[in-house]
N, C-alpha and C positions, 0 to 999 in steps of 0.2 A: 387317861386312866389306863393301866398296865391291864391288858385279858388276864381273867382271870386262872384261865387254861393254860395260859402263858407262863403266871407265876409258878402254878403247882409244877408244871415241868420242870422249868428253871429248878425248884427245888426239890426235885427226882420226886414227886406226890405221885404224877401219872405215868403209868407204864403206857409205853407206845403200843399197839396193837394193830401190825397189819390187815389183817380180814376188817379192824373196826374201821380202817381209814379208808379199804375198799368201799364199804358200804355208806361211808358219808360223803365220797368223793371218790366214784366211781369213776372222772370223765380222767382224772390225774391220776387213775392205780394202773402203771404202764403194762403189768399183762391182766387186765382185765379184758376181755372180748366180750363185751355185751350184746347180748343179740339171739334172736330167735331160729330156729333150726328144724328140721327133720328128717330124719333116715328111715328110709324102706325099702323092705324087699316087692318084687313083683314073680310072685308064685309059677305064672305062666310062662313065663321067659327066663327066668334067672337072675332078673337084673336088679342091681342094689345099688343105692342111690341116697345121697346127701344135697338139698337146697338148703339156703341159708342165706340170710341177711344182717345189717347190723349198724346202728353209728358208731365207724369203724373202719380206717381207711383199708382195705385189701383183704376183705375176711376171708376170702379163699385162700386167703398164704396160709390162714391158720386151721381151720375150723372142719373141712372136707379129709377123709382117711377113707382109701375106698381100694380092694383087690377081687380082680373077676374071683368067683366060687371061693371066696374068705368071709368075706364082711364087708360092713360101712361103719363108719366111725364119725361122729361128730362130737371136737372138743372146744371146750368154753368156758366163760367167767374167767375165774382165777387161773389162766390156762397153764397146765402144764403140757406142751406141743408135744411130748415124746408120748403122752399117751397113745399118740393116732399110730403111730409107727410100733408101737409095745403090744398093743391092743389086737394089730392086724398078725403078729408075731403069733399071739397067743391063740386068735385064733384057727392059724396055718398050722396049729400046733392039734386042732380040734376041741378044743375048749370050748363051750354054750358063752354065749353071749352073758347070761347072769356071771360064769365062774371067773372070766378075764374082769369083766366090771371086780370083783372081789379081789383077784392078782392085783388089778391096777390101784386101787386104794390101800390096798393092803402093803405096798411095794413101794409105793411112793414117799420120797423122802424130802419131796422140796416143800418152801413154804407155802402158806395157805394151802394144804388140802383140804377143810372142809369148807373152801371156798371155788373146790371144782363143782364143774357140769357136763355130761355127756349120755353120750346117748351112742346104742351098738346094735344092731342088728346083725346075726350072723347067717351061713348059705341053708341053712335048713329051718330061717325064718322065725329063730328063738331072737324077742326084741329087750332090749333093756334101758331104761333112761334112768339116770342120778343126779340128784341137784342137794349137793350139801348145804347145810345149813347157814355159811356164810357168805353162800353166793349173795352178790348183789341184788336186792330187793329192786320189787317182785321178782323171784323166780321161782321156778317149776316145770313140772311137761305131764302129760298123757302118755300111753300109747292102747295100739291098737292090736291084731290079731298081725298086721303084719308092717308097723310102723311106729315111731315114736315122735313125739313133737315135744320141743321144751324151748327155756329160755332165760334172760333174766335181766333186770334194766327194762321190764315190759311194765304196762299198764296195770298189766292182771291176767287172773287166771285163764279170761274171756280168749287171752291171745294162742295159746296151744289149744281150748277148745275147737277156735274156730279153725284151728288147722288139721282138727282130726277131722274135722265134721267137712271141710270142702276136700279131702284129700279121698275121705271112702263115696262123695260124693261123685265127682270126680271118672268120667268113665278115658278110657281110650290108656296109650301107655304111660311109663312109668313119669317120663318126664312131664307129660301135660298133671300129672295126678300133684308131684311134685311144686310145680310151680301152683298151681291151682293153691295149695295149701299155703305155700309162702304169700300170698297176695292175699287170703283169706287175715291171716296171722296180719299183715299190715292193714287191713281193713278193720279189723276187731282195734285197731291201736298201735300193735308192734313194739317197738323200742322207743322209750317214751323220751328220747334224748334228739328224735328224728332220723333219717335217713341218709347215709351217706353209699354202702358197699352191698356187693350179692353175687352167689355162687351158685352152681349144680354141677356136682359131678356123679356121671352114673357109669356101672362099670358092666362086661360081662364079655365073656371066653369070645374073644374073637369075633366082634361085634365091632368092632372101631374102624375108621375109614382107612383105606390104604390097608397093608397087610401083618402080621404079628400084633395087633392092637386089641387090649384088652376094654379101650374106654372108650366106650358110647359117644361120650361128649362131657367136655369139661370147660366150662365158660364161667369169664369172672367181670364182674364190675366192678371196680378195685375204688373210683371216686367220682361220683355222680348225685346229683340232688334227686336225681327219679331212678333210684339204678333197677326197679321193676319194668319199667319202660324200656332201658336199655336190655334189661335181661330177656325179656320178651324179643327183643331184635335177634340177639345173641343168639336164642334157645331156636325160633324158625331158621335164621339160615344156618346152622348146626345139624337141625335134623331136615331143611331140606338137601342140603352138601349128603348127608348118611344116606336118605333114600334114593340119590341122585347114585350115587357109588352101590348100593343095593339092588337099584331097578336094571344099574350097567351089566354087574357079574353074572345077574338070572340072564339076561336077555344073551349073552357069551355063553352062556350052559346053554338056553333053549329053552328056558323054564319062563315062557310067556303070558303065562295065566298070571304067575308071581310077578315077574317085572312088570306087567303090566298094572297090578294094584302098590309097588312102591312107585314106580311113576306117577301115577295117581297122586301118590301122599307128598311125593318133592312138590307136584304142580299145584297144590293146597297151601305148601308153609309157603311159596314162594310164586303167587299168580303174575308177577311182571319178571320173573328169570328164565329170561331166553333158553339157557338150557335144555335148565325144565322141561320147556315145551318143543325141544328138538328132540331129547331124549325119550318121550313120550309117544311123540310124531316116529321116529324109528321103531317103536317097539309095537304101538299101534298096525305099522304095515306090514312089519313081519306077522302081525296074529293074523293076516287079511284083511285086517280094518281100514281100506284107502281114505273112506269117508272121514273116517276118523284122525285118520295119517293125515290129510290134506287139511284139516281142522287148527290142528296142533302146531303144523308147518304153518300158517298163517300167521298164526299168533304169535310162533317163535319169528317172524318177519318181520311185524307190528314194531313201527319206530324205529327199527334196525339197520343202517343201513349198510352195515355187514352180513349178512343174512348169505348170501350166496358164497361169501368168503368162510364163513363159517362152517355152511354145509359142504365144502369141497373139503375142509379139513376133517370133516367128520365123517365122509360119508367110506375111505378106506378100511375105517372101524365097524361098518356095518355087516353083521353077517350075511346080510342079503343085498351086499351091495350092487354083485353081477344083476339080479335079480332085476333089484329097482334103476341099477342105469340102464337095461334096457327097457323098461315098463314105459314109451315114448307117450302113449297119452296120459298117465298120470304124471310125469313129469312135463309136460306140456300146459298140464292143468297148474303145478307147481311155480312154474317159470314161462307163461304166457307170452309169445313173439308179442314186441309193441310195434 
């Protein structure tokens, strides 16, 4: 027997209707990006920042729009991509986060617009989230005093709740606050299609590793059945590499108190990277902590059996290097006659 939806076609009865075919077969509507998100700002530091997830191969190719002292931008559903680029535009232009949301609606000309979602936080911490009416069910978002959570292809409302609720929960910086929220958002349910992609990009003036770099860190899980697991890899050697490059530049200033608490935080994301605990080990004997120094140097040993190849290429980089190659009983202690 002929479908009956079939027939009425065939005889021009039914009008086709994109956003309606988005919504009953969300997995075949090719820009649909389904998938749960948030952008925030962090008051104390500057930094503004987009996590995201999604069943979805590469959602960081789409979803992440992020400029030091502009905004964050996160775009979805029914994606139109030039938002994220339009968006950071309008706001380098000074525009509030509510008035570009209204440019960008307002200005857009392709199809299904009231099948977009986004979300904008701009540098003076005005947030704004939109989820039109033909975005793919469930969706929605929250936001907060200085974030926005949304989504859609989720379970339910529960999923942006629980991403506001572990995001202010949540202490230490922007990226732990970040992830914290997106792992919440998958615990409440997520995208009820399952897991495949996931992103964090955070930005801020001169923050990034190496020099002229505006970005904190930008990591992607592009196709993974756990990719919070893999993002969790990602996200510690990301910010142990930054406080690693952080602990180095204070400790070249002389600013020891400092290097010595990013040290700290490299040797935290990352307790079996020998670095870590060389660069820590340096910085520790420059403050006069031998005890400490000779601690550090052990651990950076441990397994190692480059260790003394490693310390001869590092030790020309040490500001105290004349210092500690003659300091003959702590390095005696170091490298013991057998």
């Amino acid at each position: 027997m002929v479908n009956l939806r079939l027939q009425f076609a065939l005889f021009g009865l039914v009008i086709f209707s994109p956003a309606a075919w988005a919504r009953e077969h969300p997995a075949l509507h090719a820009q649909t990006v389904s998938t749960f998100s948030i952008v925030a700002r962090d008051p104390a530091t500057g930094q503004m920042g987009i996590a995201v997830a999604s069943r979805y191969f590469s959602v960081g190719s789409v979803v992440p729009w992020a400029e030091a002292d502009v905004g964050a931008v996160a775009t979805q559903a029914n994606v139109n991509v030039g938002y994220g680029r339009k968006a950071l535009e309008f706001l380098r232009q000074g525009l509030s986060a509510q008035q570009v949301a209204a440019r960008l609606l307002a200005e857009d000309t392709f199809p299904d617009k009231d099948g977009r979602q986004f979300a904008i936080v701009d540098r003076k911490g005005n947030v704004v989230t939109h989820t039109g009416p033909d975005a793919p069910h469930w969706a929605g978002g929250q936001k907060g005093a200085t974030w926005a959570a949304q989504g859609n292809i989720l379970v339910g409302p529960q999923v942006p709740e629980a991403m506001g609720k572990a995001f202010e929960a949540t202490t230490g910086e922007l990226a732990e606050k970040l992830y914290a929220a997106l792992k919440a958002g998958d615990a409440a349910g997520g995208d009820k299609r399952g897991r495949q992609s996931a992103s964090m990009l955070i930005v801020c003036r001169g923050c990034g590793r190496n020099m002229n770099n505006d970005r904190y860190l930008y990591i992607n899980v592009d196709d993974n059945p756990d990719p919070f697991a893999e993002l969790r890899r990602l996200l510690d050697l990301n910010l142990t590499y930054n406080y690693q490059d952080q602990a180095d530049n204070l400790l070249m200033k002389g600013s020891l108190t400092e290097a010595r608490v990013a040290g700290e935080k490299a040797v935290h994301y990352a307790p079996e990277n020998t670095d870590s605990h060389m660069e820590l080990a340096f910085i520790d004997y420059a403050a006069g902590d031998k005890t400490a120094a000779l601690r550090e140097f052990a651990l950076a040993a441990k397994d190692n059996p480059k260790f003394k190849q490693q310390w001869d290429a590092e030790m020309p980089y040490f500001p105290q290097a004349k210092q500690l190659g003659e300091d003959k009983a702590f390095l005696n202690q170091l490298f013991p006659e057998k």
